[in-house]
TITOR-936432 format. One record per residue (C-alpha): residue number from 1; x, y, z. Coordinates in pm, whole numbers, always signed. Example, Ala and Ser with C-alpha at 12.3 -4.5 7.8 and 13.67 -1.06 7.14 Angstrom:
<nodes>
+-----+--------+--------+--------+
!   n !      u !      v !      w !
+-----+--------+--------+--------+
!   1 !  +1230 !   -450 !   +780 !
!   2 !  +1367 !   -106 !   +714 !
+-----+--------+--------+--------+
</nodes>
This chain:
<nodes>
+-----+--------+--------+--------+
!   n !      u !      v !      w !
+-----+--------+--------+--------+
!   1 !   +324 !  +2749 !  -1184 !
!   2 !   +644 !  +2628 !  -1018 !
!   3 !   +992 !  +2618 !  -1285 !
!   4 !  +1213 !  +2407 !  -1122 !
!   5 !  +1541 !  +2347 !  -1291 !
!   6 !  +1615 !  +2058 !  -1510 !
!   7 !  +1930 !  +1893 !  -1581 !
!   8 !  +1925 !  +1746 !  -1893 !
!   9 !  +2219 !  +1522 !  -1869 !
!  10 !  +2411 !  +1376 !  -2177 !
!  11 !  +2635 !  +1100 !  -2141 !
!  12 !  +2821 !  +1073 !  -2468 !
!  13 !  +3048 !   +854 !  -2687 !
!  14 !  +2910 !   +855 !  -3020 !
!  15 !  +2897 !  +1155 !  -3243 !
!  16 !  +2759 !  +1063 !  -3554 !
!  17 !  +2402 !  +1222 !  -3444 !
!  18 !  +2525 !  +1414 !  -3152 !
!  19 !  +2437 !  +1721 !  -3274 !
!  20 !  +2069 !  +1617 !  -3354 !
!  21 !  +2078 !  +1578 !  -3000 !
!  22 !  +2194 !  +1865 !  -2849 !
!  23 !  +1959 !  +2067 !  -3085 !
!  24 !  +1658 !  +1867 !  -2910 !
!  25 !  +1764 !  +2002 !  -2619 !
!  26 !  +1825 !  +2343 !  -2646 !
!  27 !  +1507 !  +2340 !  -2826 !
!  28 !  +1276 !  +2247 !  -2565 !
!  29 !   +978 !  +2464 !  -2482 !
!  30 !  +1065 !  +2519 !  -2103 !
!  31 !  +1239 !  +2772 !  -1989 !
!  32 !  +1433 !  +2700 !  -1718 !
!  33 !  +1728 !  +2392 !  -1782 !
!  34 !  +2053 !  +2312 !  -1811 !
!  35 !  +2251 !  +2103 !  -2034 !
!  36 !  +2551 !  +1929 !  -1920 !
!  37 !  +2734 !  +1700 !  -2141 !
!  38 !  +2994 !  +1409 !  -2009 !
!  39 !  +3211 !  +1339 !  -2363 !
!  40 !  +3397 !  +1001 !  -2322 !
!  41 !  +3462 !  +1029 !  -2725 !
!  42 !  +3785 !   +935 !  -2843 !
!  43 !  +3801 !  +1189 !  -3115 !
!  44 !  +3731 !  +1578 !  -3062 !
!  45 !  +3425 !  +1597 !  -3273 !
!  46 !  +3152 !  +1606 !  -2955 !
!  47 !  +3403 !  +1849 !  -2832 !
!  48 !  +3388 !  +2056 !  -3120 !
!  49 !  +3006 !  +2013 !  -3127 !
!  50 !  +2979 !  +2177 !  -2814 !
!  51 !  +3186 !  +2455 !  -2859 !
!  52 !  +2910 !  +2565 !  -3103 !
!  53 !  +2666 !  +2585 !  -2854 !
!  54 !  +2705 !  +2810 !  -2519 !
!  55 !  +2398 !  +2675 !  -2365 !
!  56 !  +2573 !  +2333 !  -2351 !
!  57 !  +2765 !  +2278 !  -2059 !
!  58 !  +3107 !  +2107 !  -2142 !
!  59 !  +3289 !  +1829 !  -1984 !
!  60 !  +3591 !  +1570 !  -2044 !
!  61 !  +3530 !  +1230 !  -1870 !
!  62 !  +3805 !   +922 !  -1912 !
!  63 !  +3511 !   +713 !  -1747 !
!  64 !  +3405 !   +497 !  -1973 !
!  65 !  +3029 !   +321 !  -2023 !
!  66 !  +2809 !   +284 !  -1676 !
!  67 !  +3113 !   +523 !  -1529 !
!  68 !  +3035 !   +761 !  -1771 !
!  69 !  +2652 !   +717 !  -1752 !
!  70 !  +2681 !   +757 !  -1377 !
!  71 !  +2883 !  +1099 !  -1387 !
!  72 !  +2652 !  +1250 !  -1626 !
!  73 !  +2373 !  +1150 !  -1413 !
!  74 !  +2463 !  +1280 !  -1068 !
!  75 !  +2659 !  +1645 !  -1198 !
!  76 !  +2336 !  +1822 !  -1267 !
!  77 !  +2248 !  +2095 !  -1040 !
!  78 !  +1858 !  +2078 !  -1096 !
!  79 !  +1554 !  +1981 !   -894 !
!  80 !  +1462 !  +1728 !  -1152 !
!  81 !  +1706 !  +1570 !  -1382 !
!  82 !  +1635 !  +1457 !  -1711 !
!  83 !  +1858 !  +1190 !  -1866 !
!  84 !  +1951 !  +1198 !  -2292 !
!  85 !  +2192 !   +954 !  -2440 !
!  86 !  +2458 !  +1100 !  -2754 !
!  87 !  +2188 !   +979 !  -3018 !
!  88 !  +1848 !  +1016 !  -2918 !
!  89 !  +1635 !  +1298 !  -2944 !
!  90 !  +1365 !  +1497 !  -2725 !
!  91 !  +1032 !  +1684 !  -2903 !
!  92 !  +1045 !  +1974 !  -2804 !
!  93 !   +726 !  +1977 !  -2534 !
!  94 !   +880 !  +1707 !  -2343 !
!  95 !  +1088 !  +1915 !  -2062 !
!  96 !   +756 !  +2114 !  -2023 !
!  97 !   +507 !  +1827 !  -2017 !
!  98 !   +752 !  +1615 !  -1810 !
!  99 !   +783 !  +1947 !  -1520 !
! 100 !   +410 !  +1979 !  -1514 !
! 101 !   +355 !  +1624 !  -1384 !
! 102 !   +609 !  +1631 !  -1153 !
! 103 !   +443 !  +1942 !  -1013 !
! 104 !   +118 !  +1775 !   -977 !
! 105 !   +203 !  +1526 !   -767 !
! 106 !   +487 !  +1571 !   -496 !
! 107 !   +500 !  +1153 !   -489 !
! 108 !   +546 !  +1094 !   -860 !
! 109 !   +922 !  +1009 !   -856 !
! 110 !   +964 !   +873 !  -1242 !
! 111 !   +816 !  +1039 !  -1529 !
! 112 !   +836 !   +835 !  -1852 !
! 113 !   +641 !   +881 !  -2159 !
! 114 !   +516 !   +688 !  -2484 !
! 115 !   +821 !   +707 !  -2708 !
! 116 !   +934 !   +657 !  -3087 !
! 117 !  +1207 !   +452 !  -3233 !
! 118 !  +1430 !   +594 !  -3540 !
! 119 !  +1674 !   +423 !  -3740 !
! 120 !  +1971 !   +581 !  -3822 !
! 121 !  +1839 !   +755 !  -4135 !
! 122 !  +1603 !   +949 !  -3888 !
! 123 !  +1323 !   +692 !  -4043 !
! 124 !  +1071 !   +604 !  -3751 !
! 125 !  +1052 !   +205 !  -3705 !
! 126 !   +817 !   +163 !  -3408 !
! 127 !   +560 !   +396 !  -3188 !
! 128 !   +613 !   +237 !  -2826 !
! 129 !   +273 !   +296 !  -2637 !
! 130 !   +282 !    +58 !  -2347 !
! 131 !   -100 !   +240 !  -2232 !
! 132 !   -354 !   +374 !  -2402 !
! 133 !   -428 !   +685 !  -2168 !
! 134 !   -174 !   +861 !  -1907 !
! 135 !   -214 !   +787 !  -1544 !
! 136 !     +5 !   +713 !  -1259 !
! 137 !    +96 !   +368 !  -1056 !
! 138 !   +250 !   +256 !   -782 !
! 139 !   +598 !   +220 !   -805 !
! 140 !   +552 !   -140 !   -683 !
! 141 !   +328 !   -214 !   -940 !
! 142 !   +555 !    -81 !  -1206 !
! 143 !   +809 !   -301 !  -1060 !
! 144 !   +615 !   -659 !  -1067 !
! 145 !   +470 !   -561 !  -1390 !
! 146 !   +839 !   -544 !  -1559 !
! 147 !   +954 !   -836 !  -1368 !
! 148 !   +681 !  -1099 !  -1392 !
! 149 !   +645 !  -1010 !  -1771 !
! 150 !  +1020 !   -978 !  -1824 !
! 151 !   +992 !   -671 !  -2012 !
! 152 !  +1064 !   -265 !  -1945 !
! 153 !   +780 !    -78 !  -2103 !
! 154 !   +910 !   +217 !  -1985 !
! 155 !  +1214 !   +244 !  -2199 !
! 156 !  +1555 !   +342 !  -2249 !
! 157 !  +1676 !   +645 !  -2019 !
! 158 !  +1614 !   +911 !  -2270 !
! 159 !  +1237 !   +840 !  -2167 !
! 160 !  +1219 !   +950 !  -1811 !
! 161 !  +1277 !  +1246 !  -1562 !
! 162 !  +1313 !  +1165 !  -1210 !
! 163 !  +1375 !  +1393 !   -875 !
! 164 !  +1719 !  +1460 !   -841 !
! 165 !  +1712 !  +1447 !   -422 !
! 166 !  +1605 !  +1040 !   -473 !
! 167 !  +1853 !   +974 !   -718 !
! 168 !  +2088 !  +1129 !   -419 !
! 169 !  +1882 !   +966 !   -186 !
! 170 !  +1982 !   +589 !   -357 !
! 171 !  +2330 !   +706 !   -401 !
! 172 !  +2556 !   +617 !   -728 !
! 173 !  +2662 !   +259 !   -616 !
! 174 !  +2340 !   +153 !   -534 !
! 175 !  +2178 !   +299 !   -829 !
! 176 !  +2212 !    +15 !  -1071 !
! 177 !  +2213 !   -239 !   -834 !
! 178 !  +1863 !   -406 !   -631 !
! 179 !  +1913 !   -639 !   -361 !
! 180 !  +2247 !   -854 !   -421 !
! 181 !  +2170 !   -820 !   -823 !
! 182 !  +2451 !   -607 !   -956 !
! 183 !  +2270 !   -517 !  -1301 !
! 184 !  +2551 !   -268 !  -1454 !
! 185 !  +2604 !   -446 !  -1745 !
! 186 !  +2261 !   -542 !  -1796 !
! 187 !  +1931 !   -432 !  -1710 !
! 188 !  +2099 !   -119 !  -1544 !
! 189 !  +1772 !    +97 !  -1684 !
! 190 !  +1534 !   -133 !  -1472 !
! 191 !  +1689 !   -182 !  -1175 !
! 192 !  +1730 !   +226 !  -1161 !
! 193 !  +1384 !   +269 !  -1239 !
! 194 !  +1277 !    +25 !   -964 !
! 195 !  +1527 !   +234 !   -711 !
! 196 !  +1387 !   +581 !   -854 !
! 197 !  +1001 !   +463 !   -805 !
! 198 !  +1068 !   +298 !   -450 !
! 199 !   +772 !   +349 !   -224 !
! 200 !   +608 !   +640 !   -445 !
! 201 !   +450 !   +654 !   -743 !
! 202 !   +535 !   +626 !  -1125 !
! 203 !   +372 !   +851 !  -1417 !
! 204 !   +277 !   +783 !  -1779 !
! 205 !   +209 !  +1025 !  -1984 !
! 206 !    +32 !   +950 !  -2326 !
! 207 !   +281 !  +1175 !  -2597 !
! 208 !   +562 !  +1053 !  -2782 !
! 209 !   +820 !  +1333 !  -2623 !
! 210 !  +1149 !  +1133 !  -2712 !
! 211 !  +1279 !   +918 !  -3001 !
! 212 !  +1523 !   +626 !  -2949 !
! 213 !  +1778 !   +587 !  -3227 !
! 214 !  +1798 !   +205 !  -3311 !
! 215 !  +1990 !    +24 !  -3587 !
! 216 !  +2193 !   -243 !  -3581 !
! 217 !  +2420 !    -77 !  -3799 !
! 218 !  +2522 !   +139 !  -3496 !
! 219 !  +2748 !    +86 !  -3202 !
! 220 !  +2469 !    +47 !  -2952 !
! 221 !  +2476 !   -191 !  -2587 !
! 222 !  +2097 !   -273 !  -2773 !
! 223 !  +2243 !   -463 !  -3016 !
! 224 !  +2436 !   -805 !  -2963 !
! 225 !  +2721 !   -759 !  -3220 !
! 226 !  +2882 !   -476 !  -3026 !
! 227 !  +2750 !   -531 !  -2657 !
! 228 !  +2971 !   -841 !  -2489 !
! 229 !  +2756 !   -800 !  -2226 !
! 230 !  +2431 !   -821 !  -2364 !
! 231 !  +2348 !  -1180 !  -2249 !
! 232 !  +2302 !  -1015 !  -1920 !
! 233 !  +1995 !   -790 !  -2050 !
! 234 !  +1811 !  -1199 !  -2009 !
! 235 !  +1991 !  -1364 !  -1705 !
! 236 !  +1929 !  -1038 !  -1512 !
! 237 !  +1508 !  -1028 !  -1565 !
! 238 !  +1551 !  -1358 !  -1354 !
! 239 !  +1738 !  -1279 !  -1059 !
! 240 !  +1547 !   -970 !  -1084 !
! 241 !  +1252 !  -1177 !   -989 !
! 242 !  +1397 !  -1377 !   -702 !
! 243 !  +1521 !  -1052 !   -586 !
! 244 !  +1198 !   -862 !   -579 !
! 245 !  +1076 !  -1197 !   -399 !
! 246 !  +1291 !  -1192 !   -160 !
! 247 !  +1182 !   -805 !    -91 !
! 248 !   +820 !   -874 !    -69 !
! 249 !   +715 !   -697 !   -429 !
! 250 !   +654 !  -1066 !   -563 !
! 251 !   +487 !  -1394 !   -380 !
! 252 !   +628 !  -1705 !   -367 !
! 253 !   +316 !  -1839 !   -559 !
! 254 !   +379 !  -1595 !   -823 !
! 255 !   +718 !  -1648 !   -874 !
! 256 !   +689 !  -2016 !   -872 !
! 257 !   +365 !  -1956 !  -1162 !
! 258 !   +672 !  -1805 !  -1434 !
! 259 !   +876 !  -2097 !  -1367 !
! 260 !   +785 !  -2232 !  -1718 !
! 261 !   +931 !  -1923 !  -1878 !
! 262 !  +1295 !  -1919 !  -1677 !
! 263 !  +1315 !  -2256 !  -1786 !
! 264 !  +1199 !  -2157 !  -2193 !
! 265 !  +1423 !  -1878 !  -2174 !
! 266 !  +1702 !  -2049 !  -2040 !
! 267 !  +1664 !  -2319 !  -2293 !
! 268 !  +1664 !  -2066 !  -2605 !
! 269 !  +1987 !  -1835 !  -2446 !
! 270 !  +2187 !  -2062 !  -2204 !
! 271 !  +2389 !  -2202 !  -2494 !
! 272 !  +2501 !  -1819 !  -2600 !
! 273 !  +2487 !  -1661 !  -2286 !
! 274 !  +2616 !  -1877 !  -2015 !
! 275 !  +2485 !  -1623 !  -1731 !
! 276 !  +2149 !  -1713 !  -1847 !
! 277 !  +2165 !  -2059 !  -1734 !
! 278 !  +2309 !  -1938 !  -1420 !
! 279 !  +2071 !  -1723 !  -1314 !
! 280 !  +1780 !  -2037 !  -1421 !
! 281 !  +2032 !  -2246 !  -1175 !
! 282 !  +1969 !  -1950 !   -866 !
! 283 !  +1623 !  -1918 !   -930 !
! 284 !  +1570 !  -2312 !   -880 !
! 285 !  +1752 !  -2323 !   -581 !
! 286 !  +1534 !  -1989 !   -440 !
! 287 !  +1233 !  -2166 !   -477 !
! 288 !  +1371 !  -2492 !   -369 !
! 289 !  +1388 !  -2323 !    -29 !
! 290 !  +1041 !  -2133 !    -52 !
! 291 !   +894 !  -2525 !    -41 !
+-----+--------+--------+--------+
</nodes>
């Protein structure tokens, strides 16, 4: 059996449960990875962290957020690159169950896996299990699923590997981005998965191999008190849809049949998030011209 090299890239601010972290990491079952760590803390103590650990490889970064996330992403050296974020945690099978997949199947391009979420007590809050047996998918498929139902089953970054030569391939300012939609501050996970699956084929494997730390008591972009931005996480699901219309992943009739949900949507957020009604305002005017 082949053993590629993984990257398992950390893009880091927060340290409270960094260390948790990089323990998951140097912990995993397969052999042959690297871990490279892009600190963007404001305080030493992810520093210090890795100074413990001589697996870990070490770097500064002034970039801050998606700059930072986008660094950490494109500096590993390995076939197959494995994103972690400063607070979540891998089990310790996922590296190797994550490599064997990829190795079945040269067209699989995005790994992602059933997943758990943890609070900040290290309590677990909710088994994510968007299927009830592994399998692969088109990578179109993956895409109209998440945009017609407005929702990413496959997770935050800590729950996929993909090939490091198409994350080259798409290139760092195109990563985040799909069509004109400029999701940075958004749904940056999406539109990268979309970008990462392309014209290939998406995997699902049926194991919880990664834990999502969520609490609102936490600095996190999931939570609304301390993400300005996160009005865009809504207003971006709909241009993502008259995007992937205007690529030929969605129909006209299809994207004309969710029209009822823009609007509900819109109606519910718009008064918070001004983008929201925006984005309702573009996706009117896109299907205005479909007839």
């Amino acid at each position: 059996m082949s053993l590629p090299l993984v990257s398992i890239v950390i893009p880091s601010y927060k340290a409270a449960h960094f260390e948790q972290c990089v323990k998951s990491a140097i912990g995993q079952t397969y052999p042959n990875i690297e871990i490279m760590v892009s600190d963007n803390c404001p305080t030493e103590d992810i520093k210090n962290v890795c100074a413990r650990y001589p697996q870990v490889i070490y770097q500064r970064n002034p970039a801050k957020r998606d700059k930072n996330v986008m660094s950490a992403f494109y500096s590993g050296k390995g076939d197959l690159i494995k994103p972690l974020f400063d607070d979540d945690i891998l089990h310790p099978f996922c590296i190797e169950r994550m490599v064997a997949t990829m190795n079945m199947d040269p067209e699989v391009q995005l790994v992602f896996s059933a997943s758990q979420v943890i609070n900040i007590d290290n309590e677990r809050t909710e088994t994510r299990r968007p299927y009830e047996a592994s399998g692969s998918m088109p990578g179109r498929d993956m895409q109209r699923s998440m945009v017609l139902g407005m929702r990413n089953f496959v997770g935050e970054f800590s729950s996929i590997m993909c090939r490091r030569d198409r994350l080259w391939e798409i290139g760092p300012k195109r990563l985040f981005h799909y069509g004109s939609q400029d999701c940075t501050f958004g749904l940056a996970d999406v539109a990268a998965y979309i970008n990462l699956a392309g014209d290939g084929k998406v995997f699902y494997i049926d194991e919880e191999l990664s834990y999502f730390r969520h609490d609102r008591r936490l600095e996190s972009n999931s939570n609304p008190t301390s993400n300005p931005d996160f009005g865009y996480c809504f207003s971006d699901y709909i241009d993502l849809l008259v995007e992937s219309e205007i690529a030929g992943v969605v129909s006209a009739d299809e994207l004309a049949i969710v029209r009822s949900t823009v609007d509900d949507v819109s109606a519910r957020l718009s008064g918070l998030f001004p983008m929201v009604g925006r984005s309702q305002q573009r996706y009117h005017a896109h299907l205005a011209t479909l007839g």
